[in-house]
PyMOL CGO cylinders between C-alpha atoms (Angstrom):
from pymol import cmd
from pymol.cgo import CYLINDER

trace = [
    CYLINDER, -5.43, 25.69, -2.20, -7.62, 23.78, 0.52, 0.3, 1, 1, 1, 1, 1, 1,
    CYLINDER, -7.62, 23.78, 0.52, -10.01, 23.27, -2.63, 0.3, 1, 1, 1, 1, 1, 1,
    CYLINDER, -10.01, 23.27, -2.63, -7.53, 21.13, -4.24, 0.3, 1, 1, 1, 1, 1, 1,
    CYLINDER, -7.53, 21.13, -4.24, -6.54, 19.19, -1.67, 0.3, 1, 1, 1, 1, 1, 1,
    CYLINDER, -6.54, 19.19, -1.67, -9.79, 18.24, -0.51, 0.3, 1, 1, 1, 1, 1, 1,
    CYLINDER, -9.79, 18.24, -0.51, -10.16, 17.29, -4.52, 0.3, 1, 1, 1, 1, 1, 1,
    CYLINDER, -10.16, 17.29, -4.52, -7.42, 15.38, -4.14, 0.3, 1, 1, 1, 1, 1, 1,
    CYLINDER, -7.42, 15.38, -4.14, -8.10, 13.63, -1.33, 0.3, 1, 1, 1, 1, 1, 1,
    CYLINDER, -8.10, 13.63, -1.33, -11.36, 12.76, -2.87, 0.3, 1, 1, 1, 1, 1, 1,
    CYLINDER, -11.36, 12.76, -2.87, -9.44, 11.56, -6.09, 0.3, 1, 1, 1, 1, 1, 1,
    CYLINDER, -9.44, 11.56, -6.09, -7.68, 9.02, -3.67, 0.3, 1, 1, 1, 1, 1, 1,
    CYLINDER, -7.68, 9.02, -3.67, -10.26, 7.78, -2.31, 0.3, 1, 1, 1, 1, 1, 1,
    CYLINDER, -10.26, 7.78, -2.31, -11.75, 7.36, -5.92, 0.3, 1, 1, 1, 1, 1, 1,
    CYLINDER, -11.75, 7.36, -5.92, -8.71, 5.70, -6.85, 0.3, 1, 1, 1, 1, 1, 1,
    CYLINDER, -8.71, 5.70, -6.85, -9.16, 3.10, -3.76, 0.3, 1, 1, 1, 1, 1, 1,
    CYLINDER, -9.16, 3.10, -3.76, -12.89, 2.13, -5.00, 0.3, 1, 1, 1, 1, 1, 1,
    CYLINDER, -12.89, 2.13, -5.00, -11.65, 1.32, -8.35, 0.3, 1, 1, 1, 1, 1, 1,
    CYLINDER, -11.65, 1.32, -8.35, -8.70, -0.42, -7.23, 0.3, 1, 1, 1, 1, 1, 1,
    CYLINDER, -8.70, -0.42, -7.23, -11.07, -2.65, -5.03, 0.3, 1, 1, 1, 1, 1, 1,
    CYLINDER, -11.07, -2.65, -5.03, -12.68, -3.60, -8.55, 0.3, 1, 1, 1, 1, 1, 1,
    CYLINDER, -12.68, -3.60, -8.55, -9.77, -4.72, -9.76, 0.3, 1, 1, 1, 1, 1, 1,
    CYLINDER, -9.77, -4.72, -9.76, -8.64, -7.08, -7.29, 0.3, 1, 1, 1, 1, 1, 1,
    CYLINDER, -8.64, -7.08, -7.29, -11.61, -8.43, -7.07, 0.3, 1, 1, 1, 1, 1, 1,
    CYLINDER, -11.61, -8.43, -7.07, -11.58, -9.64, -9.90, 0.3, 1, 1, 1, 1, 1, 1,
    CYLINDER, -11.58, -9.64, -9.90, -7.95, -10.73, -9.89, 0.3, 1, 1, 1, 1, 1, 1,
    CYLINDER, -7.95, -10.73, -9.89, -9.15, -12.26, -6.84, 0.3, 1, 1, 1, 1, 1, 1,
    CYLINDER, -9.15, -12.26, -6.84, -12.37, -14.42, -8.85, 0.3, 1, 1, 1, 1, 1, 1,
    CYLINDER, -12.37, -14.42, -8.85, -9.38, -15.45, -11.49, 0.3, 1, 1, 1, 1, 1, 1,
    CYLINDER, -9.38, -15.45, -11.49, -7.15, -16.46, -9.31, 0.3, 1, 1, 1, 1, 1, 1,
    CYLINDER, -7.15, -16.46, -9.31, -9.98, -18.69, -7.34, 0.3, 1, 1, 1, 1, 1, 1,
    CYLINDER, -9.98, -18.69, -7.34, -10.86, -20.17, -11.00, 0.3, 1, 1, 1, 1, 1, 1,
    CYLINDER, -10.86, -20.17, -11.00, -7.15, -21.31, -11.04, 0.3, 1, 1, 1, 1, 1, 1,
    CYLINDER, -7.15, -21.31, -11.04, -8.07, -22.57, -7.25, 0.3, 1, 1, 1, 1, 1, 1,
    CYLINDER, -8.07, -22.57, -7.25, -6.08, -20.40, -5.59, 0.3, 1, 1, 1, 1, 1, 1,
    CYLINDER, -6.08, -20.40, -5.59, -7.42, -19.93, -1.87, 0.3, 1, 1, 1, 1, 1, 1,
    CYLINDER, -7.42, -19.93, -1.87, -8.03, -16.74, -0.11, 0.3, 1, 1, 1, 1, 1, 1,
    CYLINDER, -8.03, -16.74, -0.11, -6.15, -16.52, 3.47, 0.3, 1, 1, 1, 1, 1, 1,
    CYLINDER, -6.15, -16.52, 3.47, -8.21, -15.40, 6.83, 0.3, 1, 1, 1, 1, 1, 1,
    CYLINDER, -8.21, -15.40, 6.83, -6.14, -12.18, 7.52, 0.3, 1, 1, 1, 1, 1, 1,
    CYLINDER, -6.14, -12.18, 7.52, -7.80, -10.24, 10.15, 0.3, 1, 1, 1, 1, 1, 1,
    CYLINDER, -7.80, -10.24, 10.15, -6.54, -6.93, 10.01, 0.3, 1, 1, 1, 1, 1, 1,
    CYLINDER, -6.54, -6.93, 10.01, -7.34, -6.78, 6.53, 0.3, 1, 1, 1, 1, 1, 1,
    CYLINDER, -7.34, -6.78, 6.53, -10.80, -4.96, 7.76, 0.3, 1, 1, 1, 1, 1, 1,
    CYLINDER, -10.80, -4.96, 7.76, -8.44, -2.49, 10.25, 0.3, 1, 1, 1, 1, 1, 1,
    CYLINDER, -8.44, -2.49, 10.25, -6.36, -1.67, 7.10, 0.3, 1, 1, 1, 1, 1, 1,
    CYLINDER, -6.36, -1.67, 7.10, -9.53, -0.57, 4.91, 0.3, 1, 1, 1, 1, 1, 1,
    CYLINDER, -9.53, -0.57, 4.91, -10.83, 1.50, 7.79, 0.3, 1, 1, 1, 1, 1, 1,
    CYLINDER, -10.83, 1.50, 7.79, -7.07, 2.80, 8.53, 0.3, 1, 1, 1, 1, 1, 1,
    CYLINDER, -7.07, 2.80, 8.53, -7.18, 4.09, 4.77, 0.3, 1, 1, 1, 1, 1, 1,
    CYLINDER, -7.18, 4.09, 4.77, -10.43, 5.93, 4.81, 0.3, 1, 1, 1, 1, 1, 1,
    CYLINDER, -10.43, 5.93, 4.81, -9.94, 7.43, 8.77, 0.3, 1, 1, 1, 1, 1, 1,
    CYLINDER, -9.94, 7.43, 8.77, -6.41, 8.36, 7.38, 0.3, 1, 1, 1, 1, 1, 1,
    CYLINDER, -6.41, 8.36, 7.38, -8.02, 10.27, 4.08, 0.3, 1, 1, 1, 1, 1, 1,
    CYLINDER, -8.02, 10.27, 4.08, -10.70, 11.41, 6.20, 0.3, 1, 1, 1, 1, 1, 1,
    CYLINDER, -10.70, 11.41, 6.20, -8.82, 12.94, 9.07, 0.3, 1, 1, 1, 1, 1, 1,
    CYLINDER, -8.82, 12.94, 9.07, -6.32, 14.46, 6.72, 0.3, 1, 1, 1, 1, 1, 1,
    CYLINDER, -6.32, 14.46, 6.72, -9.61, 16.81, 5.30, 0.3, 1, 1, 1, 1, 1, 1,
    CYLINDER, -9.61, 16.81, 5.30, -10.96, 17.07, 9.01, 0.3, 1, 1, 1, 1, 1, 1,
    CYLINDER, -10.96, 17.07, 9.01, -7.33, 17.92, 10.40, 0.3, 1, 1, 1, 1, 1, 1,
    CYLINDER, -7.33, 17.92, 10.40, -6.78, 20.62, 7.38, 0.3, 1, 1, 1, 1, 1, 1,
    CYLINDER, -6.78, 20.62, 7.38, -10.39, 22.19, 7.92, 0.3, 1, 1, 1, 1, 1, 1,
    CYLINDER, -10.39, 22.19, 7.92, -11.12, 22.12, 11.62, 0.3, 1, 1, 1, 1, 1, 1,
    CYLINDER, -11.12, 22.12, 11.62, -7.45, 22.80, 12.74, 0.3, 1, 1, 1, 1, 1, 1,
    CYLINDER, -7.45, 22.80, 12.74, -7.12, 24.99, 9.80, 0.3, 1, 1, 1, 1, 1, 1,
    CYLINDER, -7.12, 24.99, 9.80, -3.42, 23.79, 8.84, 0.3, 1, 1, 1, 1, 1, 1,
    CYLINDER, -3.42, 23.79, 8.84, -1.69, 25.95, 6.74, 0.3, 1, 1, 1, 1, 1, 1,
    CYLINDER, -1.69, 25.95, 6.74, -0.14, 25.49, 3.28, 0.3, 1, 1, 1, 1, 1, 1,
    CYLINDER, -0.14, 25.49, 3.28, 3.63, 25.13, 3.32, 0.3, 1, 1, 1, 1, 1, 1,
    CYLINDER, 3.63, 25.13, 3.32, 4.75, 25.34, -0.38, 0.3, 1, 1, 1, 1, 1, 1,
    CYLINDER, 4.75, 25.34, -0.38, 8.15, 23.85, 0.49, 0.3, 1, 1, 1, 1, 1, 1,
    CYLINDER, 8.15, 23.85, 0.49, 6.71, 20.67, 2.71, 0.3, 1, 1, 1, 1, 1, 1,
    CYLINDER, 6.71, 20.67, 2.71, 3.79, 20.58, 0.11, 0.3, 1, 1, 1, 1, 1, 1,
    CYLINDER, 3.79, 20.58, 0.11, 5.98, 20.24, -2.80, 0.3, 1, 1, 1, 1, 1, 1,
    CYLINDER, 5.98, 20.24, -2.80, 8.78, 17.70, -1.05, 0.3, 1, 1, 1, 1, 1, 1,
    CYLINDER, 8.78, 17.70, -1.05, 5.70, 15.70, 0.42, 0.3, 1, 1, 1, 1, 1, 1,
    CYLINDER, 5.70, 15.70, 0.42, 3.91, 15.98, -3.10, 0.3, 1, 1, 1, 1, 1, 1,
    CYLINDER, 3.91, 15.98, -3.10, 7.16, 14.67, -4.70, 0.3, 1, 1, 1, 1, 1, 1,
    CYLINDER, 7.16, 14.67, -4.70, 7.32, 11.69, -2.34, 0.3, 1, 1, 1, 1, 1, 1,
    CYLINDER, 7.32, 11.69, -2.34, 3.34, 10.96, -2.87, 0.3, 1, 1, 1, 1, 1, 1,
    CYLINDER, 3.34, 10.96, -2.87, 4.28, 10.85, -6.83, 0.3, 1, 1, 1, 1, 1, 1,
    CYLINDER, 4.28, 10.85, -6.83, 7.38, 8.17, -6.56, 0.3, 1, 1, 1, 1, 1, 1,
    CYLINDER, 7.38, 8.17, -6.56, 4.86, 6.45, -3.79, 0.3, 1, 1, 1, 1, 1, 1,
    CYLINDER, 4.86, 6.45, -3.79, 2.07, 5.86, -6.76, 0.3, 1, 1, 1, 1, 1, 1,
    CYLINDER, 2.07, 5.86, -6.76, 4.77, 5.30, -9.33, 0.3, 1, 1, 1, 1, 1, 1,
    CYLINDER, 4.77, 5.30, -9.33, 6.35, 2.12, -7.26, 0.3, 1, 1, 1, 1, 1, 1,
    CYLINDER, 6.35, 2.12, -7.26, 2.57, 1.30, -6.31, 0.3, 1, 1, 1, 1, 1, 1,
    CYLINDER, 2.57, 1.30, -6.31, 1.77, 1.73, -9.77, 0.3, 1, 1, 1, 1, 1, 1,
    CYLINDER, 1.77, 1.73, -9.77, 4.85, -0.60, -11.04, 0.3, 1, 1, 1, 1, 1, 1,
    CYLINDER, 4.85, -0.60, -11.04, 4.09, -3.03, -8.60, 0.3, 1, 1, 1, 1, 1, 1,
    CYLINDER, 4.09, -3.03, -8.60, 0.35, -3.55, -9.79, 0.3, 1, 1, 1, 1, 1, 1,
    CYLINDER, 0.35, -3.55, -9.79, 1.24, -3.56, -13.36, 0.3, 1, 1, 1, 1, 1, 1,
    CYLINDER, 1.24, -3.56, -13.36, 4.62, -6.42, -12.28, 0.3, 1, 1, 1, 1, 1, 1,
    CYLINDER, 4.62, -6.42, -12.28, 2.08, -8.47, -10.42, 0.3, 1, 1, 1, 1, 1, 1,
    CYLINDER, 2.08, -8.47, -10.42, -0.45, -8.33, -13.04, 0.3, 1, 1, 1, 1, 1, 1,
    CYLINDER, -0.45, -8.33, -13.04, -3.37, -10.69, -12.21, 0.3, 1, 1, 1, 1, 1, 1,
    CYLINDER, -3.37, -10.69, -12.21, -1.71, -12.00, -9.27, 0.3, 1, 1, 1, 1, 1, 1,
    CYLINDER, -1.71, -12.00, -9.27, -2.46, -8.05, -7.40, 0.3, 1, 1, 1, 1, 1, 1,
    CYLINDER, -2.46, -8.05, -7.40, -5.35, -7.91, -5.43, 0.3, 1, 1, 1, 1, 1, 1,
    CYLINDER, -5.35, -7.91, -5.43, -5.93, -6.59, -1.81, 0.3, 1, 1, 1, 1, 1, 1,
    CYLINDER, -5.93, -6.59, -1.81, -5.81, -9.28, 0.40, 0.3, 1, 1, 1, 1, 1, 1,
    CYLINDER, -5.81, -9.28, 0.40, -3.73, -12.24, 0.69, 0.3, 1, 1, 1, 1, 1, 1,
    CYLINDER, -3.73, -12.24, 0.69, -3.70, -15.21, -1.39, 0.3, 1, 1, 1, 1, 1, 1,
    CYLINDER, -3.70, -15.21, -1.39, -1.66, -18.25, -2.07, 0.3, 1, 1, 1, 1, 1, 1,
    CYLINDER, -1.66, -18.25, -2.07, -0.97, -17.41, -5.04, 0.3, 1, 1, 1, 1, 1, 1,
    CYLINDER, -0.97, -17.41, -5.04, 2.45, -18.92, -5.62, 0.3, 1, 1, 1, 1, 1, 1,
    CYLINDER, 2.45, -18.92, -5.62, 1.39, -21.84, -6.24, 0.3, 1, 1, 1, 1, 1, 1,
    CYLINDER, 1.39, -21.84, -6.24, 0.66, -20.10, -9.76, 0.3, 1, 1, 1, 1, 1, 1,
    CYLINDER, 0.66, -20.10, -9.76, 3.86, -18.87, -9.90, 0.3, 1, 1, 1, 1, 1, 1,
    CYLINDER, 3.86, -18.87, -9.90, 6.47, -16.53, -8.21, 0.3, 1, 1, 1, 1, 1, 1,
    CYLINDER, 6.47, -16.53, -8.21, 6.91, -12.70, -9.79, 0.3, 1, 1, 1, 1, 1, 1,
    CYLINDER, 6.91, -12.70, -9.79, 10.55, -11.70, -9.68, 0.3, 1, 1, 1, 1, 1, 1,
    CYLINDER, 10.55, -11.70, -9.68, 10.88, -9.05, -12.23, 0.3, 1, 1, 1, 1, 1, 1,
    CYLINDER, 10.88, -9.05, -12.23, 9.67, -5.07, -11.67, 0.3, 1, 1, 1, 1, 1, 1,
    CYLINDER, 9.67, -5.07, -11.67, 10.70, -4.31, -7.70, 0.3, 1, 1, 1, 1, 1, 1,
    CYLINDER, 10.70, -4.31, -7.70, 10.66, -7.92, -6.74, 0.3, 1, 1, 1, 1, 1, 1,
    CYLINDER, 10.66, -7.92, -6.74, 14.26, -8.11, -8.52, 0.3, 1, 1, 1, 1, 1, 1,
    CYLINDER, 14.26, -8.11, -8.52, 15.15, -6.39, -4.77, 0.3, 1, 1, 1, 1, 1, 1,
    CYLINDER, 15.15, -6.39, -4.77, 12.87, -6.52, -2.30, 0.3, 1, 1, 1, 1, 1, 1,
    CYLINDER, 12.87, -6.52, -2.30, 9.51, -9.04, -1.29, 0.3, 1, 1, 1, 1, 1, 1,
    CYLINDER, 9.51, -9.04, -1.29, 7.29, -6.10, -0.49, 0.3, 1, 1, 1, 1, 1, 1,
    CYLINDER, 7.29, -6.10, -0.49, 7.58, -3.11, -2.79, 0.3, 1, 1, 1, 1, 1, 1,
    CYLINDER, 7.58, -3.11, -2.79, 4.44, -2.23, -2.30, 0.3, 1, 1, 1, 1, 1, 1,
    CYLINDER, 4.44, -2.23, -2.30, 4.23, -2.08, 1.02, 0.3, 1, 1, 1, 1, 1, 1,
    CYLINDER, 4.23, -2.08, 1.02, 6.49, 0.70, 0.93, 0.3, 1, 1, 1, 1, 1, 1,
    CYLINDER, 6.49, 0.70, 0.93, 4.83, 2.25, -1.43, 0.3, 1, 1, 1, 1, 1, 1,
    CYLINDER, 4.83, 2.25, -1.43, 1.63, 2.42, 0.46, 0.3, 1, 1, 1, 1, 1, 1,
    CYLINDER, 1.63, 2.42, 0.46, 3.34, 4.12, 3.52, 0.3, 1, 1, 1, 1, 1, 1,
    CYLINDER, 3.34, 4.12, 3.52, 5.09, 6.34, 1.90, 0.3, 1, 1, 1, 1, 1, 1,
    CYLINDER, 5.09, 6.34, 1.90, 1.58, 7.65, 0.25, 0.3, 1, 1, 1, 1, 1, 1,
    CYLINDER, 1.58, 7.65, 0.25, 0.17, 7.25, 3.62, 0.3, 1, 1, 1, 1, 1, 1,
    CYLINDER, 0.17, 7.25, 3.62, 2.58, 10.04, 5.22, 0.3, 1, 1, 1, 1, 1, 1,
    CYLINDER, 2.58, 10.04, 5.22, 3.15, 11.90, 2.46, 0.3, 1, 1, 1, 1, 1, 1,
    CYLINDER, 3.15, 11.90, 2.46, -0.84, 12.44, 1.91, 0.3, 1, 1, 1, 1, 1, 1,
    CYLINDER, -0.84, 12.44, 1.91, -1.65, 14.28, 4.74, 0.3, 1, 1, 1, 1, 1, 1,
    CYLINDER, -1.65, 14.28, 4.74, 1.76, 15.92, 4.41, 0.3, 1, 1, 1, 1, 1, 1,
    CYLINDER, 1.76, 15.92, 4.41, 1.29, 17.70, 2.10, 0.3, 1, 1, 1, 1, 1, 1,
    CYLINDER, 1.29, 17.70, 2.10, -1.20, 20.19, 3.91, 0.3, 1, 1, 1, 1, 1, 1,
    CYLINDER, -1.20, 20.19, 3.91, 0.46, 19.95, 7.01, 0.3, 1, 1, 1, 1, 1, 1,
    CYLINDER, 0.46, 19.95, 7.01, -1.99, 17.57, 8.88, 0.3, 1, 1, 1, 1, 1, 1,
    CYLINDER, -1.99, 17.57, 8.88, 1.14, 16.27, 10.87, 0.3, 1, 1, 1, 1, 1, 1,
    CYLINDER, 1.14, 16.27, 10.87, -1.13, 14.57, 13.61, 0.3, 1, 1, 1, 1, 1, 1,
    CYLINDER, -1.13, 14.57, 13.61, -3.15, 12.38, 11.00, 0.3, 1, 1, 1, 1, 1, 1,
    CYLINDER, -3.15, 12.38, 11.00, 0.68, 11.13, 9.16, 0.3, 1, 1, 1, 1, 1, 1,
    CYLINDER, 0.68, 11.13, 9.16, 2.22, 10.60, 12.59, 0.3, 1, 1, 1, 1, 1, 1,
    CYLINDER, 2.22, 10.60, 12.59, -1.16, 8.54, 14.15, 0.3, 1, 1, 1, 1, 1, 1,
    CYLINDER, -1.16, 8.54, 14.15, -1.74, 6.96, 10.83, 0.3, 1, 1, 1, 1, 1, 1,
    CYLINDER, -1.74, 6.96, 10.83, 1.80, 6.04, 9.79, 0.3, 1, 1, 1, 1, 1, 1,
    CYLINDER, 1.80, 6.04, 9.79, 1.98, 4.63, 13.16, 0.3, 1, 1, 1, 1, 1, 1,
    CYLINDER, 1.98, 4.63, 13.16, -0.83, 2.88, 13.11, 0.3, 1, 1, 1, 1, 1, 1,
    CYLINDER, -0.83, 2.88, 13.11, -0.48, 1.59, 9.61, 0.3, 1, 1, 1, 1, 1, 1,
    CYLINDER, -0.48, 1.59, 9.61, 2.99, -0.11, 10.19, 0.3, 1, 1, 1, 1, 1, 1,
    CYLINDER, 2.99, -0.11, 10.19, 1.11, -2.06, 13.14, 0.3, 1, 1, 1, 1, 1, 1,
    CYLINDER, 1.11, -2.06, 13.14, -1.26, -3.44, 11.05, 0.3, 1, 1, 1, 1, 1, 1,
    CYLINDER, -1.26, -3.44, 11.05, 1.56, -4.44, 8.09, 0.3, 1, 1, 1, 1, 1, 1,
    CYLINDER, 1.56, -4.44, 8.09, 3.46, -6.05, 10.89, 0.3, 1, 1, 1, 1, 1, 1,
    CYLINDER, 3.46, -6.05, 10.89, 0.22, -8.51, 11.65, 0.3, 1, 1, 1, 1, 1, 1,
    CYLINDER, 0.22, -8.51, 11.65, -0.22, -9.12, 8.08, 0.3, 1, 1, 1, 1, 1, 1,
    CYLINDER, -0.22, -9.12, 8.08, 3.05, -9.53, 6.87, 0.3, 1, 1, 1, 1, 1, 1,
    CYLINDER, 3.05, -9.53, 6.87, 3.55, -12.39, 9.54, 0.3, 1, 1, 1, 1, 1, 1,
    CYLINDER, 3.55, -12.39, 9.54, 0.60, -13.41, 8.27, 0.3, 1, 1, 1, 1, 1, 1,
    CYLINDER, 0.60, -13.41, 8.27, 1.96, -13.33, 4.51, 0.3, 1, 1, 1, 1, 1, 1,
    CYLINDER, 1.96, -13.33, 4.51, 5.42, -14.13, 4.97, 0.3, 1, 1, 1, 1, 1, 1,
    CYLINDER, 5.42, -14.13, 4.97, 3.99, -17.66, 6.66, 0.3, 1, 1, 1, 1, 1, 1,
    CYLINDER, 3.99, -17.66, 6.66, 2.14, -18.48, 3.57, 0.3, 1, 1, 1, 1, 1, 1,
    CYLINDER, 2.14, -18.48, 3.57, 4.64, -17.31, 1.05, 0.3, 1, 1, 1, 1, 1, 1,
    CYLINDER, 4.64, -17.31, 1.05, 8.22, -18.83, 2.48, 0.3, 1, 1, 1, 1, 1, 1,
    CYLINDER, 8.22, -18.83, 2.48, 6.16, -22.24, 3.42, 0.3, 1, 1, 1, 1, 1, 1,
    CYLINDER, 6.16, -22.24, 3.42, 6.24, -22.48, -0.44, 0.3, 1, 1, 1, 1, 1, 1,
    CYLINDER, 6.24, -22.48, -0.44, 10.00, -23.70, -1.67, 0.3, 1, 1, 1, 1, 1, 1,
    CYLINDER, 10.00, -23.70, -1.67, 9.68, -22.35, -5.58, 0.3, 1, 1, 1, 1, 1, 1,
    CYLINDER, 9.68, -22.35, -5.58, 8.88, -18.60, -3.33, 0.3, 1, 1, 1, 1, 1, 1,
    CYLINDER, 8.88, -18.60, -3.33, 11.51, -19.40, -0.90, 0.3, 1, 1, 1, 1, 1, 1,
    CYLINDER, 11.51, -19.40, -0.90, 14.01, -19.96, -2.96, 0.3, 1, 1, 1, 1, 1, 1,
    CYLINDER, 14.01, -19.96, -2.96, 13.68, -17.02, -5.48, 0.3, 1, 1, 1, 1, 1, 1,
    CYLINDER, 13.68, -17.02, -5.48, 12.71, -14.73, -2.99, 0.3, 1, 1, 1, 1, 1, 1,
    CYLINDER, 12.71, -14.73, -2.99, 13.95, -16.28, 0.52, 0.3, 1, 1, 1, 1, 1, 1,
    CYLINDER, 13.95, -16.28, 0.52, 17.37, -14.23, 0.63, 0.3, 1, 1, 1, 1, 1, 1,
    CYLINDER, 17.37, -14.23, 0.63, 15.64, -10.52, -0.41, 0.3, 1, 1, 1, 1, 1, 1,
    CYLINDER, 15.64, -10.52, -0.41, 15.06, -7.80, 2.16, 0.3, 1, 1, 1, 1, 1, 1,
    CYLINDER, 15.06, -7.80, 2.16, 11.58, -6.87, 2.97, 0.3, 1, 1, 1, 1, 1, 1,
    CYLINDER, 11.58, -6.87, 2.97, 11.49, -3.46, 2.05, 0.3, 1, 1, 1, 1, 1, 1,
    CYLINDER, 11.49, -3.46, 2.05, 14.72, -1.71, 1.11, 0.3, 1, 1, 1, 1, 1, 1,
    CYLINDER, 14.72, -1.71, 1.11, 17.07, -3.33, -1.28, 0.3, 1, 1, 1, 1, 1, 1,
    CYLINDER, 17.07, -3.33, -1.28, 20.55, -3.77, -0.44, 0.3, 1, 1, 1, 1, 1, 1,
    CYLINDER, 20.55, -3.77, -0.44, 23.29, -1.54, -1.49, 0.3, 1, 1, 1, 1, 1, 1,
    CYLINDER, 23.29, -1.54, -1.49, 26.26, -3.52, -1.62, 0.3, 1, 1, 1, 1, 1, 1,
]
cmd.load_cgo(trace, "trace")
């Protein structure tokens, strides 16, 4: 079973490489349209974050030799799954507007459909859910706890950073102004 996590992890971290591609180039379309990209300086702390968190997970299961708890494995597996679905919805919703870093993009237009319909940052949620859940799901409880923690520090930083640039534009303010950040309201 260590086998296939390790093969997963490795599939993440695949996943992250190509994902890179692709916002790059979102990113080189978007600057045709002359949309800028926005000095956000835990960007770099968030890539490294990723990989230590992927890394550590492997190092945590192997060194520490963390067992395989089918019922944690398979709740934390579940919650990894809806993680990439939302992740997954909220790529395909943003469509060309996705990348990595931030952008003022709304000047090209604000997305309200797919998870926007409720919250700003779907995929922010996403992401730490995955990040949790990931090392989880082998029981590599010191690399979710450090990592989670560490993760929503950075997302704090950058999503003062991004919530600056997005409400300071009034067509984003005012179809998006009133959501919640991250879980949608009830009632």
């Amino acid at each position: 079973m260590t086998h296939a996590y390790l093969a997963l992890l490795a599939a993440v971290a695949i996943g992250r490489l190509l994902e890179l591609q692709v916002s790059r180039r979102n990113q080189r379309a978007l600057a045709a349209k002359g949309v800028a990209k926005i000095h956000e300086p835990h960007f770099r702390w968030m890539v490294l974050l990723h990989a230590g968190i992927l890394g550590g997970a492997a190092l945590e299961v192997l060194l520490l030799r963390r067992p395989l708890i089918p019922a944690l494995a398979v709740s934390m597996g579940a919650l990894f799954t809806f993680a990439n679905i939302l992740r997954w919805w909220v790529i395909r919703t943003l469509a060309g507007h996705w990348n990595v870093e931030v952008m003022a993009s709304p000047s090209v237009g604000v997305v309200t459909s797919g998870p926007y319909r409720w919250v700003r940052h779907p995929n922010y949620v996403a992401v730490v859910a995955e990040l949790f859940a990931l090392p989880m799901m082998h029981t590599a409880w010191i690399t979710a706890l450090l990592g989670t923690a560490a993760h929503l520090e950075i997302l704090r930083r950058r999503i003062g950073v991004e919530d600056g640039l997005l409400l300071s534009n009034p067509a984003y303010r005012s179809s998006m102004g009133a959501k919640p950040r991250f879980l949608p309201r009830l009632f």
